[in-house]
N, C-alpha and C positions, 0 to 999 in steps of 0.2 A: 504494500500500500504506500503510496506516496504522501508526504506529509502535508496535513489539510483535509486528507480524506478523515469520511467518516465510520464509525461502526455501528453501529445501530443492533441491540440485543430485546428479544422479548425470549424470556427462558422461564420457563415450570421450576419452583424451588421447594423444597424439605427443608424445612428450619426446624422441625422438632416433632412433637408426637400431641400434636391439636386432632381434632376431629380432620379438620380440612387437611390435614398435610394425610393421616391415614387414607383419605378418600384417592389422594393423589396416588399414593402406594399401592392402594385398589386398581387405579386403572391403571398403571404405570405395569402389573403387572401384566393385566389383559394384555398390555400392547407388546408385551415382551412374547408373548406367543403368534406375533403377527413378523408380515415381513419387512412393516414400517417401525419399530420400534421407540422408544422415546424415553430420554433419560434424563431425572429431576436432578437438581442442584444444589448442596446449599450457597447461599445469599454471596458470603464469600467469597466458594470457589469461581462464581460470573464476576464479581467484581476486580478478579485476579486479570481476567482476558483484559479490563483495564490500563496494564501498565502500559506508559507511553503514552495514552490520550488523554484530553486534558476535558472533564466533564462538562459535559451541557447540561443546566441547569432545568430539571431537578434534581439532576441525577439517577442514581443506582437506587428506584425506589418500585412501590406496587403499580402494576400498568396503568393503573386506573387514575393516579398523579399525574401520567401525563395529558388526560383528556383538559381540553379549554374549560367542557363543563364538567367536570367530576365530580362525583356524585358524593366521594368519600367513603362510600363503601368497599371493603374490599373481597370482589367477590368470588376471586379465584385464586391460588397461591402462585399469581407470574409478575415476575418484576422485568421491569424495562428498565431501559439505558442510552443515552448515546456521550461515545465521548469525541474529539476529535485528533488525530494525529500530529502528535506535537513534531519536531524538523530536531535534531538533535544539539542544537544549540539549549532550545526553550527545552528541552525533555532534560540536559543539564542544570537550568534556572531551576525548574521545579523540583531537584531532589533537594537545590538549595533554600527553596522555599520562597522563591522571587516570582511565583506564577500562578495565578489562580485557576480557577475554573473559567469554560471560554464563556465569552458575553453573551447574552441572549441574541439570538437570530444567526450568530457566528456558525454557521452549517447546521443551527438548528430549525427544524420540520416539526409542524405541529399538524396533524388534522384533527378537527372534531369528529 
């Protein structure tokens, strides 16, 4: 990926032993007897795929954060993301702590 570009992640997560994350496990496993498969995350380990881009605000949060109108509830255990790829100069600012999160609208996509 060339620096600038974006990643954009919507992933299924396991955070613990809620009713919802079992339910996840439930069908996590159905699909594991399929030819399309599909495997949960914790919170975390997607925020790892992270390094190097610099967050679009709101961040590594529940999908439903990034809707314009969100309702607040949270009605299924998937978190979204986008960060964007920092140029290795600014990917050096940032370990030193001279770089934020990118600005609103900086390669970030919003639909309702």
């Amino acid at each position: 990926m060339a620096p600038g570009s974006a990643l954009v992640v919507t992933q299924v997560v396991d955070d613990g032993d809620s009713e919802r994350h079992a339910a996840t496990r439930a069908g996590a496993h159905i699909y594991h007897q399929t030819t399309a498969p599909f495997v949960s995350r914790t919170r975390e380990a997607i925020a790892q795929w992270f390094s190097g881009f610099r967050p679009v605000p709101p961040g590594l949060v529940d999908a439903d954060a990034w809707r314009l109108t969100g309702n607040g509830k949270r009605t299924a255990p998937i978190v979204a993301g986008v960060g964007i790829l920092q140029d290795a100069d600014e990917q050096r600012r940032t370990r030193s702590g001279t770089v934020g999160p990118a600005r609103p609208g900086d390669g970030e996509r919003r639909n309702s």
